[in-house]
PDB file of N, CA, C, O and CB in Angstrom:
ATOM      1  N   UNK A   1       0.826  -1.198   0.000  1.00  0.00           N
ATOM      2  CA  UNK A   1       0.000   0.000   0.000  1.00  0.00           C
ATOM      3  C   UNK A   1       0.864   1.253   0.000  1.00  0.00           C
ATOM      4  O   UNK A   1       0.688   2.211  -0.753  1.00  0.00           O
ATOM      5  CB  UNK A   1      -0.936   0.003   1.206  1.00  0.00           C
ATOM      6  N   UNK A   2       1.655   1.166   0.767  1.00  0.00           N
ATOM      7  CA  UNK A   2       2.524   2.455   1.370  1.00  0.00           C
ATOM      8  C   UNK A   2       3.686   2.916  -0.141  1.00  0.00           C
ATOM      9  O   UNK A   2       4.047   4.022  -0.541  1.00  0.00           O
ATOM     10  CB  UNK A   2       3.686   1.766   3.169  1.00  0.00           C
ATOM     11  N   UNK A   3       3.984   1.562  -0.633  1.00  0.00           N
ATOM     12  CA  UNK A   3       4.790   1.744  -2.023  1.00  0.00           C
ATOM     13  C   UNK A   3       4.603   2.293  -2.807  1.00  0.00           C
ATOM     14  O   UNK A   3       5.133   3.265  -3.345  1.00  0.00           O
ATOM     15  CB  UNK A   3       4.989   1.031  -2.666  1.00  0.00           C
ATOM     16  N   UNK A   4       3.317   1.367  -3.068  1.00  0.00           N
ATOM     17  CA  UNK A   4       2.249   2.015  -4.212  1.00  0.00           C
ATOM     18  C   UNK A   4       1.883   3.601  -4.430  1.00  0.00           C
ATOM     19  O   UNK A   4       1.746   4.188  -5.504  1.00  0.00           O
ATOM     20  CB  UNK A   4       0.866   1.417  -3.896  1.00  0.00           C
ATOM     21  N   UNK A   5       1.771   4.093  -3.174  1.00  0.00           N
ATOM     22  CA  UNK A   5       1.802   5.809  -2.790  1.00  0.00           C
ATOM     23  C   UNK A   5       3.423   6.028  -3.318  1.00  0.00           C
ATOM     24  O   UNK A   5       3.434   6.897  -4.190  1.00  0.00           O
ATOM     25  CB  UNK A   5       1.521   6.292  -0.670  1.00  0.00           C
ATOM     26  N   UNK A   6       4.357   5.659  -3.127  1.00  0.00           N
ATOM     27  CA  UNK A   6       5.558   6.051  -3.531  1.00  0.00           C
ATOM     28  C   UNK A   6       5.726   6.037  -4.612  1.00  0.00           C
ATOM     29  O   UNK A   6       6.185   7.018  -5.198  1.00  0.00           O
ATOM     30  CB  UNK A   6       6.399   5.564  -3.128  1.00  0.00           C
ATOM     31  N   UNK A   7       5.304   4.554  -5.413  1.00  0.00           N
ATOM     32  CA  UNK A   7       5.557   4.951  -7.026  1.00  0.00           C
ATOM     33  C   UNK A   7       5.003   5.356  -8.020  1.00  0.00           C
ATOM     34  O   UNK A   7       5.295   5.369  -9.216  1.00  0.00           O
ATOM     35  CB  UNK A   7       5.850   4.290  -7.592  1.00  0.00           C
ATOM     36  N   UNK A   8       3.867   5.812  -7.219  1.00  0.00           N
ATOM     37  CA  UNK A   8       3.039   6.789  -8.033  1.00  0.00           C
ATOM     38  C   UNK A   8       3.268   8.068  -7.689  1.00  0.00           C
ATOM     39  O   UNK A   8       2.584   8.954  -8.203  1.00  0.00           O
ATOM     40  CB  UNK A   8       1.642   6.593  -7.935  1.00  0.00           C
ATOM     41  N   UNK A   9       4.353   8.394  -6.682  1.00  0.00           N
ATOM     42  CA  UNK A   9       4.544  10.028  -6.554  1.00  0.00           C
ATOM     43  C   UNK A   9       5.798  10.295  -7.112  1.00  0.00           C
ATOM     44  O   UNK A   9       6.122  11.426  -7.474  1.00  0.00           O
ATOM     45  CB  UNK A   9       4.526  10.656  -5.014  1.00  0.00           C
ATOM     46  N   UNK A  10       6.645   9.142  -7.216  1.00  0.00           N
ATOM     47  CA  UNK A  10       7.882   9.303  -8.060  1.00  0.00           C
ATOM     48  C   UNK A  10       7.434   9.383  -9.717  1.00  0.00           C
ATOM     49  O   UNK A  10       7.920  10.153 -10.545  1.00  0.00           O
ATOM     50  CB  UNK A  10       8.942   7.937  -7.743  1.00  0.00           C
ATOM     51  N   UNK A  11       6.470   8.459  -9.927  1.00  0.00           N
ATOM     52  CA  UNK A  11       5.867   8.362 -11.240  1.00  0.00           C
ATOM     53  C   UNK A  11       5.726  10.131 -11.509  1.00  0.00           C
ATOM     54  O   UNK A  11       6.301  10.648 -12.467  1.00  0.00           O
ATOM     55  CB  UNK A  11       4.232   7.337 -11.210  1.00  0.00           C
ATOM     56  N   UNK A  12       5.108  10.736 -10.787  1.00  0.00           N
ATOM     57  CA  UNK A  12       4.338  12.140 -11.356  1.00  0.00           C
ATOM     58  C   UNK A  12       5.403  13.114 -11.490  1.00  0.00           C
ATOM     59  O   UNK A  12       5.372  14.025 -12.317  1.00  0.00           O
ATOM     60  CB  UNK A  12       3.112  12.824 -10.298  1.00  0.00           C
ATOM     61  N   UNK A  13       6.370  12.907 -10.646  1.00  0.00           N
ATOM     62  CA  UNK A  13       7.218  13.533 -10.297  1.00  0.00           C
ATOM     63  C   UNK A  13       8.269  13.931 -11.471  1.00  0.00           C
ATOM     64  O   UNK A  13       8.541  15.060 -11.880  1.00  0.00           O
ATOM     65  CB  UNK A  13       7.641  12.879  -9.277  1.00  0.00           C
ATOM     66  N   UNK A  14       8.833  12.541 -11.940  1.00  0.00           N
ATOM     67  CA  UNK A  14       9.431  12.566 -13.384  1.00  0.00           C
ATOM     68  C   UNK A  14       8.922  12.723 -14.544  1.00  0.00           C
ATOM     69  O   UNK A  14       9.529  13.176 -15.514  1.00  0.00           O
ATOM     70  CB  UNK A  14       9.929  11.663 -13.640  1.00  0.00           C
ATOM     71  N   UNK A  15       7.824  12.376 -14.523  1.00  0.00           N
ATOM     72  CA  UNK A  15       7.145  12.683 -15.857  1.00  0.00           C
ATOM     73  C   UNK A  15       6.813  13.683 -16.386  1.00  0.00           C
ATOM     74  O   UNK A  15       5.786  14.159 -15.901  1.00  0.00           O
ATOM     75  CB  UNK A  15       6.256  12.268 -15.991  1.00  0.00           C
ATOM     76  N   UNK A  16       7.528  14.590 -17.728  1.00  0.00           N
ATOM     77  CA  UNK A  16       7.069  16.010 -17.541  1.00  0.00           C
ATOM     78  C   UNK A  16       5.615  16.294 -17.556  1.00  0.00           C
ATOM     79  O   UNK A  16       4.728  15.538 -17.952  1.00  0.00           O
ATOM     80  CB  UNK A  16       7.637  16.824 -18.554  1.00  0.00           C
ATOM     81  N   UNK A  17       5.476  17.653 -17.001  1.00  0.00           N
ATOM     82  CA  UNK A  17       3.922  18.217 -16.778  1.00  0.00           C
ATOM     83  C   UNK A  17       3.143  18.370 -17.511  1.00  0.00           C
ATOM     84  O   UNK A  17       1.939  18.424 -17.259  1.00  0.00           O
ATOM     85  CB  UNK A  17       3.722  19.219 -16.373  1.00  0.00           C
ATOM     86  N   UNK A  18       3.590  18.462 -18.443  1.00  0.00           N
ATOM     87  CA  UNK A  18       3.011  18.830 -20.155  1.00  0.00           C
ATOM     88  C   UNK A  18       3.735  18.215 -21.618  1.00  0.00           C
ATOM     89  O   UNK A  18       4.850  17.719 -21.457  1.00  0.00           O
ATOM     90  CB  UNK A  18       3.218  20.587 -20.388  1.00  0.00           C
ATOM     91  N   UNK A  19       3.281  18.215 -22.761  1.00  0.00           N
ATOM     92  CA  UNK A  19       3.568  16.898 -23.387  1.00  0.00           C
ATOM     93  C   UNK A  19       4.977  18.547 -24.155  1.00  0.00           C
ATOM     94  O   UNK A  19       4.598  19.686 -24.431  1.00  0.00           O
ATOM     95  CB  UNK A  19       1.777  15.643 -24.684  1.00  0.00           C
ATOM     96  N   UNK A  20       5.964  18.198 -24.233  1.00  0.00           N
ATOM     97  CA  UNK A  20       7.211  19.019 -24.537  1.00  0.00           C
ATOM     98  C   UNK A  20       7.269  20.015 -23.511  1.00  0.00           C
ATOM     99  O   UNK A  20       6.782  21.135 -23.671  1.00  0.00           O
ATOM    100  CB  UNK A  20       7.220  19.704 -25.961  1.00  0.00           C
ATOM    101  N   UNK A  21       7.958  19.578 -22.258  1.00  0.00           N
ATOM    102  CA  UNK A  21       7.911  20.452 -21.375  1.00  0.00           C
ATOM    103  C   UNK A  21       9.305  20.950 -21.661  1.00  0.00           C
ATOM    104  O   UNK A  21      10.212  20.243 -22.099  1.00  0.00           O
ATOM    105  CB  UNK A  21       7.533  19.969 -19.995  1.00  0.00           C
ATOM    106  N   UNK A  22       9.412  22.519 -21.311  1.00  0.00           N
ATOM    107  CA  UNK A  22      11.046  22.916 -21.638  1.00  0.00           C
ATOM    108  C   UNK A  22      11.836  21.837 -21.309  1.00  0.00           C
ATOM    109  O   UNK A  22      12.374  21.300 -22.277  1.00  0.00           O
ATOM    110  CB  UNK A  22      11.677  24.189 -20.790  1.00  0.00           C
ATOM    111  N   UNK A  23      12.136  21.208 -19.874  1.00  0.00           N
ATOM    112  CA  UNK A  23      13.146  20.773 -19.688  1.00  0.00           C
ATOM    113  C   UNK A  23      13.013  19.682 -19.962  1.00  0.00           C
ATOM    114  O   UNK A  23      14.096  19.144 -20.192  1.00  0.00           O
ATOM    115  CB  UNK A  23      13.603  20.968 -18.758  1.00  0.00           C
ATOM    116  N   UNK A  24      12.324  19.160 -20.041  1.00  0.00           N
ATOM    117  CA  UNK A  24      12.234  17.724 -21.108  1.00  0.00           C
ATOM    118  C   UNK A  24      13.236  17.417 -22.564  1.00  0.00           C
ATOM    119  O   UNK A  24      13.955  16.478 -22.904  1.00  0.00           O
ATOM    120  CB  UNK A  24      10.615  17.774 -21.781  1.00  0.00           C
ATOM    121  N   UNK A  25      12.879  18.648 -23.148  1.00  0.00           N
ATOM    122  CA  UNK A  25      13.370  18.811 -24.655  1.00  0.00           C
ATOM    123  C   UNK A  25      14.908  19.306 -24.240  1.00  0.00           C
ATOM    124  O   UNK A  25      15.882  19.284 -24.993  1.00  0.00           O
ATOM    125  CB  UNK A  25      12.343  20.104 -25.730  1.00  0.00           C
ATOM    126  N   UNK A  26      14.888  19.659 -23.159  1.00  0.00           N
ATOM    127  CA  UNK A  26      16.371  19.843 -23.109  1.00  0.00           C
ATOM    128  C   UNK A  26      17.341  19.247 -22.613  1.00  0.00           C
ATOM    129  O   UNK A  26      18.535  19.543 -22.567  1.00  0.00           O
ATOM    130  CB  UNK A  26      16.619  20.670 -22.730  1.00  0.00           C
ATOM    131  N   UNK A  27      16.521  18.004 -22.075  1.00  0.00           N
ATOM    132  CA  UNK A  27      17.431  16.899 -21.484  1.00  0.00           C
ATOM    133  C   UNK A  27      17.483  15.705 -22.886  1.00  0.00           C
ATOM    134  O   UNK A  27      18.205  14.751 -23.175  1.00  0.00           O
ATOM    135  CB  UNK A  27      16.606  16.154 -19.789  1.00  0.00           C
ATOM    136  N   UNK A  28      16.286  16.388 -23.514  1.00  0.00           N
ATOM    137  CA  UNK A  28      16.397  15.258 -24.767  1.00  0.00           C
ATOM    138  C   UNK A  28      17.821  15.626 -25.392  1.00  0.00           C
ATOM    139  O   UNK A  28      18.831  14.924 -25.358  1.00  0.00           O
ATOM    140  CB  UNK A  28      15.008  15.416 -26.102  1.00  0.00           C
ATOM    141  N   UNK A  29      17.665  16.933 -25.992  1.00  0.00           N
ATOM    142  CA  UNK A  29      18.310  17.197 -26.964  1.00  0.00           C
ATOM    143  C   UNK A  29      20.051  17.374 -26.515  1.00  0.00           C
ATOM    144  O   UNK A  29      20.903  17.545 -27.388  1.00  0.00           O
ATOM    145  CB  UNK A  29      17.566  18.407 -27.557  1.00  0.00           C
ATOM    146  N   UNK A  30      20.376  17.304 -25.118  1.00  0.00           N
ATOM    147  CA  UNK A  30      20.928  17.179 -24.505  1.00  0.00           C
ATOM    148  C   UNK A  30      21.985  15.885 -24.924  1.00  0.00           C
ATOM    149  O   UNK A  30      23.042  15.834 -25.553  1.00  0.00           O
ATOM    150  CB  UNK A  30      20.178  17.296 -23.591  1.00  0.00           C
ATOM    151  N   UNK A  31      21.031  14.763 -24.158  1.00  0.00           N
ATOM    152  CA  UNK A  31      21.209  13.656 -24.078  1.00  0.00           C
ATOM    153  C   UNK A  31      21.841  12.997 -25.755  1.00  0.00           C
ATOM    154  O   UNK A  31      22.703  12.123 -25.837  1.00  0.00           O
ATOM    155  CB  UNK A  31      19.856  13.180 -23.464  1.00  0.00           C
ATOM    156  N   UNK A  32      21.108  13.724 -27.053  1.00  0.00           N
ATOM    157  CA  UNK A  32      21.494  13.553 -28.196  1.00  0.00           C
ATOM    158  C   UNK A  32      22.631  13.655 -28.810  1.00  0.00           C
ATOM    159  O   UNK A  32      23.228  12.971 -29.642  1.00  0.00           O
ATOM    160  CB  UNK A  32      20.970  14.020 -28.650  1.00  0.00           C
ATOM    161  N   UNK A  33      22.888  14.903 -28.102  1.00  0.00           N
ATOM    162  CA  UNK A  33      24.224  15.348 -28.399  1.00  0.00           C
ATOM    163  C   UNK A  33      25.576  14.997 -28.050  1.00  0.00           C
ATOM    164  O   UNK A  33      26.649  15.130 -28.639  1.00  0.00           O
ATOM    165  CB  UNK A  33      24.222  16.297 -28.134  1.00  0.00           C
ATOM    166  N   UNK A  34      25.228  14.491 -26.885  1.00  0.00           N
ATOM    167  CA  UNK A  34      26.150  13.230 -26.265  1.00  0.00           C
ATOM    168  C   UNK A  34      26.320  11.663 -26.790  1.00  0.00           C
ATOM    169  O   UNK A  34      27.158  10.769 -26.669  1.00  0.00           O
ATOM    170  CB  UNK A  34      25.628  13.016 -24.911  1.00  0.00           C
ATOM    171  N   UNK A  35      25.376  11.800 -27.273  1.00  0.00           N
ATOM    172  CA  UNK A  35      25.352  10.154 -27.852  1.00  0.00           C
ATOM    173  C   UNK A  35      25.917  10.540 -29.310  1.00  0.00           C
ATOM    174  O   UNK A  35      26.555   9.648 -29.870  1.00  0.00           O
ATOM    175  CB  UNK A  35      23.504   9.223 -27.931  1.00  0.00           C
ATOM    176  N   UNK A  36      25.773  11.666 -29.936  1.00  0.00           N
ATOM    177  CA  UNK A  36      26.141  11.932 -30.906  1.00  0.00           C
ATOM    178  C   UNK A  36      27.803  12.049 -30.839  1.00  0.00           C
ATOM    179  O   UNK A  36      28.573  11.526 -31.644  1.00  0.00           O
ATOM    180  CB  UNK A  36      25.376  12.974 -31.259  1.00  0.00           C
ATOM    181  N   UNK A  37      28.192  12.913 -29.615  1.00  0.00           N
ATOM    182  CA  UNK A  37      29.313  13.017 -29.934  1.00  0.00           C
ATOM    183  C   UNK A  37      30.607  11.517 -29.612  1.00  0.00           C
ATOM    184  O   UNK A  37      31.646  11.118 -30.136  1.00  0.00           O
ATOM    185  CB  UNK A  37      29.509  14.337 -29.230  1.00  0.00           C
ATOM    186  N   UNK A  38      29.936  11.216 -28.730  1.00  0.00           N
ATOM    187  CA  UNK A  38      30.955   9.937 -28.409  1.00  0.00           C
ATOM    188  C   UNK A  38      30.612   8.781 -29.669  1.00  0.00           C
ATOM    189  O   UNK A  38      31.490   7.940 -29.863  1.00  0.00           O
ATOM    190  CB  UNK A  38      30.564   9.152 -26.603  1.00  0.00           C
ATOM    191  N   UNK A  39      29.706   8.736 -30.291  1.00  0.00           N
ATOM    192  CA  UNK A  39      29.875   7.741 -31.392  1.00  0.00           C
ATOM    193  C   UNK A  39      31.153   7.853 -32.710  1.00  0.00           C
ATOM    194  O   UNK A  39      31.858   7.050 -33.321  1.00  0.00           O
ATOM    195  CB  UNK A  39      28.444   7.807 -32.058  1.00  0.00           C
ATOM    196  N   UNK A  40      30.867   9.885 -32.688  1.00  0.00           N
ATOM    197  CA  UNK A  40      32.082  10.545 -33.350  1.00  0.00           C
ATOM    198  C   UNK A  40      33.150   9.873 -33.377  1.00  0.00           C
ATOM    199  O   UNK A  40      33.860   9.476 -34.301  1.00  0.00           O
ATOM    200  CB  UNK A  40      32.465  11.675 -32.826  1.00  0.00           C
ATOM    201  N   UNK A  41      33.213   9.754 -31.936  1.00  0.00           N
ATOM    202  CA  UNK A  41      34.565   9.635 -31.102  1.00  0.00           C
ATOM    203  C   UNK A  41      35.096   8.423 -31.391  1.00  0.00           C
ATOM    204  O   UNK A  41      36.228   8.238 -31.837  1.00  0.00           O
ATOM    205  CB  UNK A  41      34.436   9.737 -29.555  1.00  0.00           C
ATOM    206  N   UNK A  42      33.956   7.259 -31.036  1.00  0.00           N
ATOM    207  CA  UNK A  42      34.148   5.484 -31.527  1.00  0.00           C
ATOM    208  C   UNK A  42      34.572   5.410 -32.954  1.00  0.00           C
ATOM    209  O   UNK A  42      35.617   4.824 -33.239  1.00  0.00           O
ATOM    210  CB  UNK A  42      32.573   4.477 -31.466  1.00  0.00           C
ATOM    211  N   UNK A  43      33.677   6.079 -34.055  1.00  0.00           N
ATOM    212  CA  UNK A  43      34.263   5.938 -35.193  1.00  0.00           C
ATOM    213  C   UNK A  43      35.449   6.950 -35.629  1.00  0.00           C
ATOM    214  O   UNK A  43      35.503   6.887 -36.857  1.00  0.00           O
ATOM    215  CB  UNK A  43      33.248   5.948 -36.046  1.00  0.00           C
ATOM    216  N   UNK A  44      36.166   7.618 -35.272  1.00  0.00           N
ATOM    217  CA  UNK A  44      37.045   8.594 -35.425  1.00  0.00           C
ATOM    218  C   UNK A  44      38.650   7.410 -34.755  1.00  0.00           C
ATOM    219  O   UNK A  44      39.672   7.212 -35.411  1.00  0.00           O
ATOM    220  CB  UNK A  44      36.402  10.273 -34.354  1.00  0.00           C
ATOM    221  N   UNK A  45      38.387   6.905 -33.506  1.00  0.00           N
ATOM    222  CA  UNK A  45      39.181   5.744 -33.001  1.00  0.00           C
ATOM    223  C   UNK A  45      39.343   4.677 -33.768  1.00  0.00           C
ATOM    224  O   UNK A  45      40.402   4.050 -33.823  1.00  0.00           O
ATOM    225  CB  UNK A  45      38.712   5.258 -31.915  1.00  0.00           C
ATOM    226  N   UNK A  46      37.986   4.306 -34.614  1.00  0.00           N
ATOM    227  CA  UNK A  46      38.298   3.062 -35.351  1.00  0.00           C
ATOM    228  C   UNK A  46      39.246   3.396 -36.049  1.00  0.00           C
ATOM    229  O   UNK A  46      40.407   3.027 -35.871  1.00  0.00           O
ATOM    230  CB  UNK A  46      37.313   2.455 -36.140  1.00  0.00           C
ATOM    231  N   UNK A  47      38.708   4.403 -37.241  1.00  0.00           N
ATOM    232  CA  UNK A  47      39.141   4.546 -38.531  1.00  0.00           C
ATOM    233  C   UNK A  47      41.000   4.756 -37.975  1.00  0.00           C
ATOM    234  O   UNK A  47      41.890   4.124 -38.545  1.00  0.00           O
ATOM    235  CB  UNK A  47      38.177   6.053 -39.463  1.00  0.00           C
ATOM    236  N   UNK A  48      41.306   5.783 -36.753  1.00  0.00           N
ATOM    237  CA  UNK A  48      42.728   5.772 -36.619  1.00  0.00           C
ATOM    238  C   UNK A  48      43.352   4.386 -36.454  1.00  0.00           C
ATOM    239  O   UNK A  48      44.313   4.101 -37.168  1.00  0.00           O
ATOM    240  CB  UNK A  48      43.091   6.603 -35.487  1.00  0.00           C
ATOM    241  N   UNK A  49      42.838   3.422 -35.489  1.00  0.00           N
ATOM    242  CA  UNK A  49      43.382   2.116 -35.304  1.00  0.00           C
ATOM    243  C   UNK A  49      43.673   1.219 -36.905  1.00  0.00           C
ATOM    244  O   UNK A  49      44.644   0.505 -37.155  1.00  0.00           O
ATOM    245  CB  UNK A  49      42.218   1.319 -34.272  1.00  0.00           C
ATOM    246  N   UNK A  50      42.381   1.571 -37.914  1.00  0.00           N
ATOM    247  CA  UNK A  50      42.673   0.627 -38.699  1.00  0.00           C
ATOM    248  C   UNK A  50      43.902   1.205 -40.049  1.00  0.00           C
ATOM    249  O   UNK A  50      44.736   0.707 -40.805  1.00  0.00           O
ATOM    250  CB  UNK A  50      41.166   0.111 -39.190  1.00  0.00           C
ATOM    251  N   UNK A  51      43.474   2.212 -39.796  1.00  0.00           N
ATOM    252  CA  UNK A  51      44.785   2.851 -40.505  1.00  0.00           C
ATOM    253  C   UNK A  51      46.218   2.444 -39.807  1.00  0.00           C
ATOM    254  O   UNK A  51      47.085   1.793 -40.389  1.00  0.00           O
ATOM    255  CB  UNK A  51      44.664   4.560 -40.441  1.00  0.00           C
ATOM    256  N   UNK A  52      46.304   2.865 -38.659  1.00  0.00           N
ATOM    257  CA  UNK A  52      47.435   2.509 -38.023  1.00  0.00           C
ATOM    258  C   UNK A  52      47.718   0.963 -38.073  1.00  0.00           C
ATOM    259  O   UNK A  52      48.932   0.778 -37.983  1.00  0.00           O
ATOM    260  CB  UNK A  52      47.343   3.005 -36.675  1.00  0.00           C
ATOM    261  N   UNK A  53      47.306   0.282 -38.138  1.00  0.00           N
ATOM    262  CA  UNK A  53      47.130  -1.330 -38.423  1.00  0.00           C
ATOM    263  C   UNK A  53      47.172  -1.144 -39.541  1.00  0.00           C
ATOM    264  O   UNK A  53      48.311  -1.571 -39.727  1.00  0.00           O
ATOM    265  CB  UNK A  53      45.927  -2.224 -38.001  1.00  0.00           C
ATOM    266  N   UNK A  54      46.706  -0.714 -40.884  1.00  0.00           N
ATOM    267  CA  UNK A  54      47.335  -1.208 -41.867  1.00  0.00           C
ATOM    268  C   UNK A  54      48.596  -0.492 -42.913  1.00  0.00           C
ATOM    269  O   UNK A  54      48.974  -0.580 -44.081  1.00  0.00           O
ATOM    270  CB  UNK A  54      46.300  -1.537 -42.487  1.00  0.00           C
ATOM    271  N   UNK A  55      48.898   0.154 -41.827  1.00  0.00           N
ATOM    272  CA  UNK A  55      50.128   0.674 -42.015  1.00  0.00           C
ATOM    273  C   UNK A  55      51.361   0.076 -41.600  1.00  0.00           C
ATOM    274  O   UNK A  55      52.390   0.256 -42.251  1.00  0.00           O
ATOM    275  CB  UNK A  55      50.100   1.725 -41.545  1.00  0.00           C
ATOM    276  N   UNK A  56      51.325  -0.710 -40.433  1.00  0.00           N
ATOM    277  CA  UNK A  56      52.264  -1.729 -40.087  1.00  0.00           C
ATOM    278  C   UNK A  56      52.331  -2.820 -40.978  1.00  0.00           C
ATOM    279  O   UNK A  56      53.329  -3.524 -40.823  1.00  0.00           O
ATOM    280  CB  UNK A  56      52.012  -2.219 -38.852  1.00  0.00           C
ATOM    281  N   UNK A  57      51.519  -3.169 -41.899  1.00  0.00           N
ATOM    282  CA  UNK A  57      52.008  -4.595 -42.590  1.00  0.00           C
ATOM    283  C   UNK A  57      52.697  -3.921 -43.968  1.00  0.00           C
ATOM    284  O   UNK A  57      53.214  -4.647 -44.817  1.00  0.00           O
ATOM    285  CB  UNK A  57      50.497  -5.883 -43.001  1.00  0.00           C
TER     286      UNK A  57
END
């Protein structure tokens, strides 16, 4: 019983208030940009490793 009150106040709590709430869109777009940039990063590492690897043979 007592939970149930809890995860429904955590539920309301996170969920924004309105459907594109500012900070919603800005944790989105946020969050994008990060995923964006470290993938950069993964393929920017590959491409150096495989170059560097096929430069040694």
């Amino acid at each position: 019983m007592e939970l149930e009150k809890i995860v429904k106040g955590l539920r309301a709590s996170l969920s924004p208030k309105q459907k594109g709430d500012g900070k919603d869109m800005l944790l989105m777009s946020l969050s994008f940009a990060v995923l964006v940039y470290i993938s950069q990063r993964i393929v920017c590492a590959y491409c150096a490793w495989k170059s560097f690897n096929h430069s040694s043979w």
